[in-house]
PARO-296078 format. One record per atom (N, C-alpha, C): x, y, z. Coordinates in steps of 0.02 Angstrom, whole numbers, plus 50000, padded with zeros to 5 digits. Each point is the difference from the previous one (the first is absolute). Example, Ala and Ser with C-alpha at 12.3 -4.5 7.8 and 13.67 -1.06 7.14 Angstrom:
2
506604971650390/499555005950000/500455006050000/499825005349964/500425005950003/499615005550037/
END
This chain:
540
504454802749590/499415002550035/500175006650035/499375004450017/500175006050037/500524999650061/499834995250036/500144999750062/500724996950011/500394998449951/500534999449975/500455003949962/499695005149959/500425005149974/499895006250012/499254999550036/499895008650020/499914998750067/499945007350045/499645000550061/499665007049997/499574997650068/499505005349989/500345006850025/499785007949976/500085005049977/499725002750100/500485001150052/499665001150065/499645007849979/499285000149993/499755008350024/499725000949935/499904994849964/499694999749918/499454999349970/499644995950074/499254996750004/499425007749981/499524997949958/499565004849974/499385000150038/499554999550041/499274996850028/499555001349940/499224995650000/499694999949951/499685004850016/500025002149946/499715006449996/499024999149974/499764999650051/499054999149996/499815002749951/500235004249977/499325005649955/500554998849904/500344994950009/500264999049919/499864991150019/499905000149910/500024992149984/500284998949942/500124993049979/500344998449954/499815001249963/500105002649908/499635000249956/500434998449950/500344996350000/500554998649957/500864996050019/500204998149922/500684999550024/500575002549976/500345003850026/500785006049981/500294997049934/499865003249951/500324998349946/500764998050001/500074993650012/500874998849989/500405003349966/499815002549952/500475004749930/500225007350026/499505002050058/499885008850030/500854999950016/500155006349968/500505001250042/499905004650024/500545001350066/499825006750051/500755000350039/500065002750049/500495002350028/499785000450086/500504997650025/500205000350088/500235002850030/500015001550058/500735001050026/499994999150040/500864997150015/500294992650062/500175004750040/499825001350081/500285001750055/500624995850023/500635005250006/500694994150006/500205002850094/500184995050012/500155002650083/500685004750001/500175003850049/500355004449999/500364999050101/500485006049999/499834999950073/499525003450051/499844996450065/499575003450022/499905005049995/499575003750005/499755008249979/499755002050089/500295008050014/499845001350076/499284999350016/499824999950055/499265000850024/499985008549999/499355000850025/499795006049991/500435005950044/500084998650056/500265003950042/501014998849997/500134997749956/500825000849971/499875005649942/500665000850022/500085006649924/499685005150011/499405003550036/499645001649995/500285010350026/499705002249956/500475008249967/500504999549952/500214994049981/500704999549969/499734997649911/500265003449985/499944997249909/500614997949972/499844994949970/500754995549960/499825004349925/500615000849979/500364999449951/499844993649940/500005001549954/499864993249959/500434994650007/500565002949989/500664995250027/500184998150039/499675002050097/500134998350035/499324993449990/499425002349985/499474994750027/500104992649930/500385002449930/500394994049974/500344995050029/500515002950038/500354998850036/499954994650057/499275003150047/499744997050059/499504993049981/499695002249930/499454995950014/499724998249925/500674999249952/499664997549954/500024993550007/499734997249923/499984992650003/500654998749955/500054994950008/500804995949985/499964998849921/500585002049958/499804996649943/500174991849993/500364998150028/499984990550010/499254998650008/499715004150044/499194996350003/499545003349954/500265004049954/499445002349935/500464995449966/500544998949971/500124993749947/499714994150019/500094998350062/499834992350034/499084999749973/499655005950003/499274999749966/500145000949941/500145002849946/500055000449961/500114992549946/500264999450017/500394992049972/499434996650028/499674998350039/499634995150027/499355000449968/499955006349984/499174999749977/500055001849918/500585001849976/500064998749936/499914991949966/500254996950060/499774992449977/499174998049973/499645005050034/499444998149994/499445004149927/500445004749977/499965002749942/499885006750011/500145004450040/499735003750038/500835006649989/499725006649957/500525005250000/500085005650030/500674997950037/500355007750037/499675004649984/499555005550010/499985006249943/500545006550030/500015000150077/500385002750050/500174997250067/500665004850024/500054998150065/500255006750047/499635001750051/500155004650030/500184997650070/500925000250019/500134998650066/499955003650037/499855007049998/499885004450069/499144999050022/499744997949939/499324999250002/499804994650023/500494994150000/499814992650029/499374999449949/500294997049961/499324997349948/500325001249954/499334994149936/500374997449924/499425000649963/499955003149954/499454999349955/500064993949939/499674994150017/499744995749932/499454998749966/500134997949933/499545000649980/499964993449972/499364996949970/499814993649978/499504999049992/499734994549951/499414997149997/499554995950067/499274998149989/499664998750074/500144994750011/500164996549945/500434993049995/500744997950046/500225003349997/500895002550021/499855001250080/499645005050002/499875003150075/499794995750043/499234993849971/500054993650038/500464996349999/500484998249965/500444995550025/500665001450030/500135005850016/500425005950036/499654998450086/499235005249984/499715002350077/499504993450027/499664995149952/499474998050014/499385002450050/499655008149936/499535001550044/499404996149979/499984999849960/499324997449988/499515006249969/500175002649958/499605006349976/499394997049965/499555004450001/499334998649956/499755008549984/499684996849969/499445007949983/499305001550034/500075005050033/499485001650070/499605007049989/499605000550015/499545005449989/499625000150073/499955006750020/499615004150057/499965006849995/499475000850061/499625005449978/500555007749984/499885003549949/500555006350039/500354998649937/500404995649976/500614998750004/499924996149913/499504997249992/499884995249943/500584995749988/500184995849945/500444995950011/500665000649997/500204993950038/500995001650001/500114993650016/500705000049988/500454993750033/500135000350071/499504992950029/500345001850089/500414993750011/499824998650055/500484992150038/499855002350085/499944993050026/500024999450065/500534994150026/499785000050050/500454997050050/501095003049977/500294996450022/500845000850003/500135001149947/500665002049965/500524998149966/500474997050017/500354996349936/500594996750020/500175001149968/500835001050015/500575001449962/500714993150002/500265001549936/500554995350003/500424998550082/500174996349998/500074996750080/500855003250004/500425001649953/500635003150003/499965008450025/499245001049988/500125006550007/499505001650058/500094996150038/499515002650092/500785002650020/499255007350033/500315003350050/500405005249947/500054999149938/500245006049950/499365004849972/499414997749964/499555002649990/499635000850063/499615004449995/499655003150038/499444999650010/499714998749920/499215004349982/500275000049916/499234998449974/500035000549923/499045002649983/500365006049988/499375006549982/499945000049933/499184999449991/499885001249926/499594989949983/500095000350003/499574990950000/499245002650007/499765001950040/499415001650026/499705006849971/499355003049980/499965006149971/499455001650051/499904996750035/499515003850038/500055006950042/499425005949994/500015006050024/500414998250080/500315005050021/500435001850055/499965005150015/499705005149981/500095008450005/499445003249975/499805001650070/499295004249991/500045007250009/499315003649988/500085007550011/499205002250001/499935007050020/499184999049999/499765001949919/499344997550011/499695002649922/499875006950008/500175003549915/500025005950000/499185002449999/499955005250041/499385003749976/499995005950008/499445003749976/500105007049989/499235001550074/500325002750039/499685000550068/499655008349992/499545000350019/499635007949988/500305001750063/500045007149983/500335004750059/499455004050041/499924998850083/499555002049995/500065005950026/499585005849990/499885007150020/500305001750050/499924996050051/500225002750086/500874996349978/500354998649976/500634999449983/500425004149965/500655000649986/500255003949963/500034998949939/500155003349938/500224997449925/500584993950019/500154995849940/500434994050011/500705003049998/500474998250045/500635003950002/500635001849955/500265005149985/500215002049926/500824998550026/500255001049972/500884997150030/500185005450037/499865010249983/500125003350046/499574997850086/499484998249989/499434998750054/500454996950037/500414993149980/500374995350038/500545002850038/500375001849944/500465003350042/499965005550069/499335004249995/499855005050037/500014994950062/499354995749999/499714994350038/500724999250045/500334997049968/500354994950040/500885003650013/499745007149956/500635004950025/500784994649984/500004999249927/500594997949959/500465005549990/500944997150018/500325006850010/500074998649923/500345008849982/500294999149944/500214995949949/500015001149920/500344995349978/499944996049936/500164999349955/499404996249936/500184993749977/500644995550064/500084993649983/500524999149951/500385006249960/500894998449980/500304995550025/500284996049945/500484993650029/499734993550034/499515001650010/499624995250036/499474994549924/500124992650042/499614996149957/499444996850015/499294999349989/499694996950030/499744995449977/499934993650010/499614994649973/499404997550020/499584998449949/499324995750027/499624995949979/499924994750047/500004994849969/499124996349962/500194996949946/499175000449958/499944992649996/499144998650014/500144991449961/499245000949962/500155003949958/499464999049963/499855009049972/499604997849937/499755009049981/500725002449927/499915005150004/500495004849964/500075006650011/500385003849954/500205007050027/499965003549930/499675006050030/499445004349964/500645006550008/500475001449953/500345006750001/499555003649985/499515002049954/499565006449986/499495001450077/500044995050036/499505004050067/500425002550051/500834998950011/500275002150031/500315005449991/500085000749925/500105008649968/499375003050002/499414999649998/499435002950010/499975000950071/500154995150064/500075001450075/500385004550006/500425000949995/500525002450021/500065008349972/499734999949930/499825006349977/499455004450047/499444995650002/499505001850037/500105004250088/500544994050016/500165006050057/500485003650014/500435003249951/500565004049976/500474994750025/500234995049984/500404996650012/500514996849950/500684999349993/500424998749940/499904991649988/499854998149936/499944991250027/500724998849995/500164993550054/500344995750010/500474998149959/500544996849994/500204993749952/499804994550031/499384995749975/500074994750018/500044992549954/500164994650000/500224993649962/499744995350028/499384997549961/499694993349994/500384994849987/500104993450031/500274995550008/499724994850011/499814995449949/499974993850002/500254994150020/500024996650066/500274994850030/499804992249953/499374997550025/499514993749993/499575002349966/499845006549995/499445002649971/499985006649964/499535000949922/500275006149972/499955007050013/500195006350002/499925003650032/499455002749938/499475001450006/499485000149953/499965006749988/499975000749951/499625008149967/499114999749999/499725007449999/499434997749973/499844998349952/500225000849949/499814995949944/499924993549991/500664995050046/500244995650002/499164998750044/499765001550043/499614997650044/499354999549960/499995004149944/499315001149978/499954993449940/500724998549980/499824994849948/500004993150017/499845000950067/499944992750057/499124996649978/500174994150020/499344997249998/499485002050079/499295001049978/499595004250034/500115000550068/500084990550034/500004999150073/500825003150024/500434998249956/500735000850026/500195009949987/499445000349977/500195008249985/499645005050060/499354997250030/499755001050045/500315000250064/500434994950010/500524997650050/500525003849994/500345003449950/500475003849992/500095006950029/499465002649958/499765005850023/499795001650059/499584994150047/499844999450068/500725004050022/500384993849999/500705001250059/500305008149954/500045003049956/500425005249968/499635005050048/499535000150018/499805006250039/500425000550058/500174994750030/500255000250051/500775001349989/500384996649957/500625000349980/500145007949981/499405004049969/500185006349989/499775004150057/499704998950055/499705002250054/500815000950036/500434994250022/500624999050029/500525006149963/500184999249914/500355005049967/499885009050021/499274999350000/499855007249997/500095004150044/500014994750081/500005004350047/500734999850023/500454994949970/500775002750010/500185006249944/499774999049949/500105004349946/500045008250017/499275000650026/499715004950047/500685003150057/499934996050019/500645001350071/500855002349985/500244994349945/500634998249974/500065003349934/499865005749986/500215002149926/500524999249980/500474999250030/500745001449990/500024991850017/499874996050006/500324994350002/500014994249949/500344994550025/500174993649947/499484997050003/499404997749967/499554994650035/499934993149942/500054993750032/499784996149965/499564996350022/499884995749948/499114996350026/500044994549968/500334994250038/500074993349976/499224996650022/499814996649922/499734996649999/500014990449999/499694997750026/500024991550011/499254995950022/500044994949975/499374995550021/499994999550074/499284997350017/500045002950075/499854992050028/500574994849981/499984993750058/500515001650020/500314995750030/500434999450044/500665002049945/500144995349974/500445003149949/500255005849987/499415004049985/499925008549976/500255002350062/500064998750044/499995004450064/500954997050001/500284995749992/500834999150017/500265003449934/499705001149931/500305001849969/500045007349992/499425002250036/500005007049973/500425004250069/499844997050047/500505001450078/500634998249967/500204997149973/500874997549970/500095006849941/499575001649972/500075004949951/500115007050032/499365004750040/500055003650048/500745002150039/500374992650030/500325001850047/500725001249944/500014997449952/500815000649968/499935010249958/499355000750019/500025008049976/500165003050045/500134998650083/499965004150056/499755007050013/499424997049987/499465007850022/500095001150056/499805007350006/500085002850082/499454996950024/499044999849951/499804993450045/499494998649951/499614993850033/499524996649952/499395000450025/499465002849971/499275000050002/499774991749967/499474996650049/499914995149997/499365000750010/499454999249965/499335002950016/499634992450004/500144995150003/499784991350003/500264995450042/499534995150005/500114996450070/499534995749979/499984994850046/499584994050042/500264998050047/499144998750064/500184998150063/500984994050004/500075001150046/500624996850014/499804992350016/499534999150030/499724992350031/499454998049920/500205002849965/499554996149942/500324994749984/499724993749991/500054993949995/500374999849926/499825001549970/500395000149925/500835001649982/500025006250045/500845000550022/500344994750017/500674998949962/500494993850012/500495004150039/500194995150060/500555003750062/500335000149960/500354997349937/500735002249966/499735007249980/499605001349957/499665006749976/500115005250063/499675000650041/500185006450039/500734996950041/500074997949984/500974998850017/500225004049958/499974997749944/500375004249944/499785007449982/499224999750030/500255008549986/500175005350067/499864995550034/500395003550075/500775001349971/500144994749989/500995000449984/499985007149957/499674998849943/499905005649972/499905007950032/499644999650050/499795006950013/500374999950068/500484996350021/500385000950041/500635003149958/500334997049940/500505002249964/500035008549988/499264998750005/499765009449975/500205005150026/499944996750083/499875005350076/500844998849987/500354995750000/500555000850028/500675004249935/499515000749941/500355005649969/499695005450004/499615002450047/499855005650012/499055001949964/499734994949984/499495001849955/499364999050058/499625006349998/499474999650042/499584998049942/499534992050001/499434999049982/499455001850024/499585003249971/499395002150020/499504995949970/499344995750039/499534996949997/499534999950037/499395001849964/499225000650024/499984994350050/499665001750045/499824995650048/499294998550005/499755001049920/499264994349997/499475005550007/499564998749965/499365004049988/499434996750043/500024995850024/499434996150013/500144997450079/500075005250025/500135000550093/500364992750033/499444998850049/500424994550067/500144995849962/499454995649967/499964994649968/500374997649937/500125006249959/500304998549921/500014994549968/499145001049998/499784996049926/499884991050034/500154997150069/499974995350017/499545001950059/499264995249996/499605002450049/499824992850044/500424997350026/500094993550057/499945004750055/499865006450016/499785001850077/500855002450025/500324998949983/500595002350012/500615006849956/500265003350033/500485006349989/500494997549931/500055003849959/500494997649968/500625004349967/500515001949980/500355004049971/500284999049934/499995004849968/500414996649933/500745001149979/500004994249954/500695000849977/500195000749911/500755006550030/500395001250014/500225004750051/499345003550030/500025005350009/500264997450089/499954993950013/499784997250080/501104997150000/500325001249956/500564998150006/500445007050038/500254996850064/500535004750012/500385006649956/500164995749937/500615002449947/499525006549991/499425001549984/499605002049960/499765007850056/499645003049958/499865008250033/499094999449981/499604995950048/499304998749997/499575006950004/499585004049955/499655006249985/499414997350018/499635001750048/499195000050023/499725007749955/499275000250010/499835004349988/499505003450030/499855006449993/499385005450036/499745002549962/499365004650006/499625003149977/499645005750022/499765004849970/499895005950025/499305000950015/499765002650041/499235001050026/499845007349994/499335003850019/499935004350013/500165005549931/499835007650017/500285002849928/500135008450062/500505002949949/500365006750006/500554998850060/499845004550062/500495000950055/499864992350033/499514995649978/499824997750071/500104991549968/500414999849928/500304994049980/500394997250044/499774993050019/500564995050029/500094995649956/500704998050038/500294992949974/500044992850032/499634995849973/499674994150010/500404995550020/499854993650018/500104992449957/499525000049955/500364997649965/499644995649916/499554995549998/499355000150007/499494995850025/499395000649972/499754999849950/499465001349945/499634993149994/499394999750045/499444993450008/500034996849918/499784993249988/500064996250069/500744996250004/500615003749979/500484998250009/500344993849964/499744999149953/500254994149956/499914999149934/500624998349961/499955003449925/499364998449963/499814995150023/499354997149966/499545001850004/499885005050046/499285003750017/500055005449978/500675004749990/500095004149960/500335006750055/499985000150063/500505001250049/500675000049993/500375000750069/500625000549986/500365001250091/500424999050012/500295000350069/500684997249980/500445006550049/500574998149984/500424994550040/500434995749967/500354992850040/500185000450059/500084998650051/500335000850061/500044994850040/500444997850047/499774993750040/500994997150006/499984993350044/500494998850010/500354993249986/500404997949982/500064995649940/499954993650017/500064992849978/499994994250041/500464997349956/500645002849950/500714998649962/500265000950022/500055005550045/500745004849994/500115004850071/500354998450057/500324999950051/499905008250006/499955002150064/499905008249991/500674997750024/500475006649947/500735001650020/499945004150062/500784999350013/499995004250065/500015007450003/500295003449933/499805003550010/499385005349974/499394996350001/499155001250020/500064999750061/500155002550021/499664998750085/499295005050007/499634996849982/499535002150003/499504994650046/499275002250037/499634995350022/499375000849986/499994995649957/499354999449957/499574990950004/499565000750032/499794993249992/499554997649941/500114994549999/499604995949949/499414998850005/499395001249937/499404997450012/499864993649999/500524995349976/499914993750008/500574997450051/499494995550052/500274997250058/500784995149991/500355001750049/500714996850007/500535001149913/499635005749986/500545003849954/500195006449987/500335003050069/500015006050014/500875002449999/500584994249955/500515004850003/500364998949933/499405003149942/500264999249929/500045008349994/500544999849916/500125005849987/499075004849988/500285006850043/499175004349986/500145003749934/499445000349964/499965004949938/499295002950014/499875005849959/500485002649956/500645004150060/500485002149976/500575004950037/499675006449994/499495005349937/500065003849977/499295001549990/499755006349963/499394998849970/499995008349951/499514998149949/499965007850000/499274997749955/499735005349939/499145000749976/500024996149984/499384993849989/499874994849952/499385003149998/499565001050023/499145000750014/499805006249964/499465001550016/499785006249970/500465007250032/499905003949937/500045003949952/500064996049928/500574995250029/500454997049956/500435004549946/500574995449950/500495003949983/499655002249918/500205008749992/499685000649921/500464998149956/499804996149958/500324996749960/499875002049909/500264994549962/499724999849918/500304993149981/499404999149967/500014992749958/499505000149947/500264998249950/499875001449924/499785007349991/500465002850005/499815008750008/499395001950038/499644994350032/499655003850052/500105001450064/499815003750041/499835001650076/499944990950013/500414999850053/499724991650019/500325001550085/499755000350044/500415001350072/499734991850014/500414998950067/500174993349996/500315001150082/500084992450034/500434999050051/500094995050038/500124998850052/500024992750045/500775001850014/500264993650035/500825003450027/500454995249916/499524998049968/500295001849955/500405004849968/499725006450005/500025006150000/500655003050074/499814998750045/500495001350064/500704997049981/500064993549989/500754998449970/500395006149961/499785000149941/500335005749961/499985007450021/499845000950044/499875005650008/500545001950085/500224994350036/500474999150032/500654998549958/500074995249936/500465000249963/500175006949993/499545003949968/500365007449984/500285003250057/499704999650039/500215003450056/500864998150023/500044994650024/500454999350041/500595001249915/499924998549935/500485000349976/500075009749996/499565004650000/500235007850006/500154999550046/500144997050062/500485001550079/500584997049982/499954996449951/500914994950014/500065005849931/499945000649996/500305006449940/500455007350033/499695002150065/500115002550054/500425000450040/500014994150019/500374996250041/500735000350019/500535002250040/500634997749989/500184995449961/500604997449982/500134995649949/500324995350046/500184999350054/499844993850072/499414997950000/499345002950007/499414998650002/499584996849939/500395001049945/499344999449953/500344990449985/499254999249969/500014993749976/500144994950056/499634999950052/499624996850051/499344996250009/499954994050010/499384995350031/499795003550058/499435004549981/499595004550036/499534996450062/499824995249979/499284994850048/500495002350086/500304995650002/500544998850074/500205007950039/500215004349936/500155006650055/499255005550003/499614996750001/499195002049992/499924998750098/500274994850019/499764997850052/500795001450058/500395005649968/500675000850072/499915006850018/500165001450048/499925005150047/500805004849992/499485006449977/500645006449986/500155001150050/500375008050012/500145002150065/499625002650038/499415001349970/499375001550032/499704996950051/500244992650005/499654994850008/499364996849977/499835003249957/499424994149939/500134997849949/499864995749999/500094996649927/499935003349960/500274999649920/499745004749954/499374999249957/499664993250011/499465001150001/499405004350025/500074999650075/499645006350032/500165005950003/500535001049977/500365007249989/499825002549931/500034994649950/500025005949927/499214997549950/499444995250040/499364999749986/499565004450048/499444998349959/499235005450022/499554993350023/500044997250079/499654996049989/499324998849993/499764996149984/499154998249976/499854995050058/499595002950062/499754994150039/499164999549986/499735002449957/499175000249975/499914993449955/499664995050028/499804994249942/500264991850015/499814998449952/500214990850027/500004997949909/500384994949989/499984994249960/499464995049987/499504997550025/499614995750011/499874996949937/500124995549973/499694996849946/499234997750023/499565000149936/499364996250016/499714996449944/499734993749997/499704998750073/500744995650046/500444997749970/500484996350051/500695002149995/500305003950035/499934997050076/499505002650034/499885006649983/499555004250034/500085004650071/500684998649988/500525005650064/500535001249973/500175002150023/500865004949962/500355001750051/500285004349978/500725005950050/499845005849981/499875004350052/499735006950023/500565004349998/499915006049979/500685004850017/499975002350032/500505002950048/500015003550070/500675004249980/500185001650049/500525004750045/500694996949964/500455001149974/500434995149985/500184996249923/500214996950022/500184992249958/499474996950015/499584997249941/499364996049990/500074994949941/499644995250006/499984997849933/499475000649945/499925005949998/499315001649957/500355005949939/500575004250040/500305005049979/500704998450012/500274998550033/500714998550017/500195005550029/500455004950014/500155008650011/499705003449984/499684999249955/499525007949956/500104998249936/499895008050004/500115002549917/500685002650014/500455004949935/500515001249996/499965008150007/500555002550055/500045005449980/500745001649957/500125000849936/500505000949970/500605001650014/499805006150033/500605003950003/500164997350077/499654997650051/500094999550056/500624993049985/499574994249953/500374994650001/500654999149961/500065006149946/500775003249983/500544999350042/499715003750070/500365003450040/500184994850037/499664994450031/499914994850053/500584993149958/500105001449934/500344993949962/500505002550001/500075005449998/500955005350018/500024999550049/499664996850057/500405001850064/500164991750005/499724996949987/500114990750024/500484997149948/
END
């Protein structure tokens, strides 16, 4: 019986998810692939390590996982018919693979075939896992069982520009904007991460032509999922081709505007399915390339019920491994203001972007036209993807501990939760003008901090290009918030801040965080001034 050879899986439990139902049962024969989270040693909290980058060999060293406890799994779940395909010990984790057959009598999830809205059908499971009873306290977490969506982004649309605004911003525009020093990204690698769509080389040689710009080298990479051509997308069936193409706007929206920025650089663009799964494998993929940093343009709220505590365990570990080899992740901090996408009357933040490890991008927008353009918060009625609005994420977390060093004082819109980590740290355009773009050789401008992620990716990787060679290849989030010799932080020293605007989702919560004077959570510091924040990362 279970309760004799297995135990339950602590942090595994799924909640039912309301809006899917059963519509079937998981073909026993399916085969598919996992992967086993293996324990390791503790990994620092946020405020250890922090300026300091390991070495591959030193953080091997510190904090891999044991190979006695990848054989000790290995052997155990081979019993159950179930094959090694890999094992990565710096990565803590095992990739297997097996039939749905194998996997229940391994995990006992209980899979079925489920369909909801969005998403159409997949293999889910609720409540725990259990794992062989020899191996508690070795596994971790077993990703990939479940296919349900995990990773959202906003829907693409093509927004009219209006008159009293400027044209949508061209990559010189950006740079002027936000006064980027020197530089075209030599040596430098950037990654970003995709769960869904494909990659269109003829619109990024057409971008890039278009604004005298050299294209890139960049390399599509398939994790969980294929890195699609268009062709590949066009000989899809109607609904799944529709869906494809949806997310490719966006996936080439992210390319173009590093492309734009980074001529001279390495870029890749790992692709993966977007459950939980997709998100440890393609973070495990990402980090063994050691990019200078990762554009992460997806998320869901952090308090979404569907998230398994092993799941954002494991990709915290993950995007903690990142910071502490030096990799600034960059992630949107949500299109859809206070609330993000959960309207119980209460503040919400999303995740990945709401994790310490991580470099959270809010966004702004431009008002007014000629001399007398300002720069916004991101706040386009009625503020929620569904109405066809937009507001950028902000708010303060109810996961994740504000480190110490945020010292920031920012209160919470929701009562007796006022000392979680604040996001965003950062902000720069999501809103109108928006960014000019191309997709399927047309004009397509586009934005949300979708758009702001990559566009801080480029950035901070032409400053670590810059950089002393002490300085470069640094977890940027933490020295955002220490004080030069100036005495300000280099946040307030090397941003333009934005105190005009609020977050407000509507209709719920229907209050937000206002920007002011400062550190806010609507904007975080500002915007960037390039060359200022060059200067401010050489001195700390």
């Amino acid at each position: 019986m279970a309760e004799k050879t297995h135990v339950v899986l602590s942090g595994s439990n799924r909640a039912k998810d309301a809006d899917a139902r059963k519509v079937g049962e998981a073909d026993p024969k399916q085969v598919f692939s996992v992967t086993i989270g293996l324990c390791g040693p503790k990994l620092p909290g946020p405020d250890e390590f922090v300026g300091q980058t390991l070495t591959d060999a030193e953080f091997a060293e510190k904090f891999a996982a044991s190979k006695a406890d990848a054989d000790k799994v290995a052997k155990s779940l081979r019993k159950f018919g179930l094959k090694v395909e890999s094992v990565s010990l710096v990565g803590r984790s095992m990739n297997v693979s097996g039939t749905v057959a194998a996997m229940e009598k391994a995990f006992k999830p209980g899979m079925v075939l489920m369909e909801a809205p969005g998403q159409g059908r997949f293999r889910g499971r609720q409540g725990s896992l259990h794992i062989p009873a020899e191996l508690k306290g070795i596994i971790t977490g077993v990703f990939g069982l479940d296919e349900r969506r995990m990773a959202t982004r906003k829907v693409s649309r093509k927004a009219p520009v209006k008159a009293t605004t400027p044209a949508p911003l061209t990559p010189a525009d950006l740079e002027q904007r936000y006064n980027f020093p020197p530089g075209d990204c030599a040596g430098q690698t950037i990654a970003i991460a995709e769960f869904g769509g494909g990659y269109f080389a003829d619109d990024v040689a057409a971008y890039c032509k278009g604004f005298g710009r050299p294209a890139p080298k960049i390399e599509a990479v398939g994790i969980d999922a294929p890195a699609y051509t268009m062709q590949q997308i066009l000989a899809l069936p109607a609904a799944q081709r529709k869906e494809q193409l949806d997310a490719s706007v966006e996936v080439m929206m992210d390319v173009e505007i590093i492309a734009g920025l980074c001529p001279k650089a390495d870029i890749v663009v790992y692709f993966s399915t977007f459950d939980q799964g997709g998100w440890v494998d393609l973070l495990n993929a990402a980090i063994q390339k050691k990019p200078t940093t990762l554009s992460v343009s997806w998320g869901l709220a952090e308090d979404d019920p569907e998230w398994s505590a092993n799941a954002i365990a494991a990709i915290q570990d993950r995007l903690n491994a990142a910071r502490l080899l030096g990799i600034t992740v960059c992630v949107s901090a949500g299109d859809d203001g206070s609330g993000d996408q959960i309207d119980d009357g209460k503040g919400h933040v999303d995740f990945p972007a709401s994790s310490p490890f991580a470099l959270a991008v809010g966004g702004t927008m431009l008002t007014g036209s000629g001399a007398a353009v300002k720069e916004v918060v991101w706040f386009e009625a009625p503020g929620t993807r569904s109405g066809g609005g937009g507001a950028t994420g902000g708010g303060v977390s109810v996961k994740f501990a504000r480190p110490a060093w945020q010292a920031v004082k920012i209160t919470s819109i929701n009562a007796g939760s006022s000392d979680g980590r604040v996001i965003p740290d950062i902000s720069a355009l999501a809103g109108q003008p928006f960014y000019a773009l191309t997709f399927a050789g047309k004009s397509s401008p586009n934005g949300g901090t979708s758009a702001s992620a990559p566009l801080w990716a480029a950035l901070l990787a032409r400053i670590n290009g810059n950089l002393p060679a002490g300085k470069q290849q640094r977890f940027v989030t933490p020295l955002l918030y220490q004080k030069g010799s100036n005495g300000k932080t280099v946040g307030a020293a090397a941003m333009r801040d934005i105190t005009t605007g609020t977050n407000a989702s509507s209709p719920q919560p229907g209050k937000g965080y206002k920007a002011g004077a400062g550190f806010d959570a609507a904007t975080g510091w500002g915007v960037p001034d390039g060359v200022k924040l060059q200067a401010a990362l050489a001195a700390v």
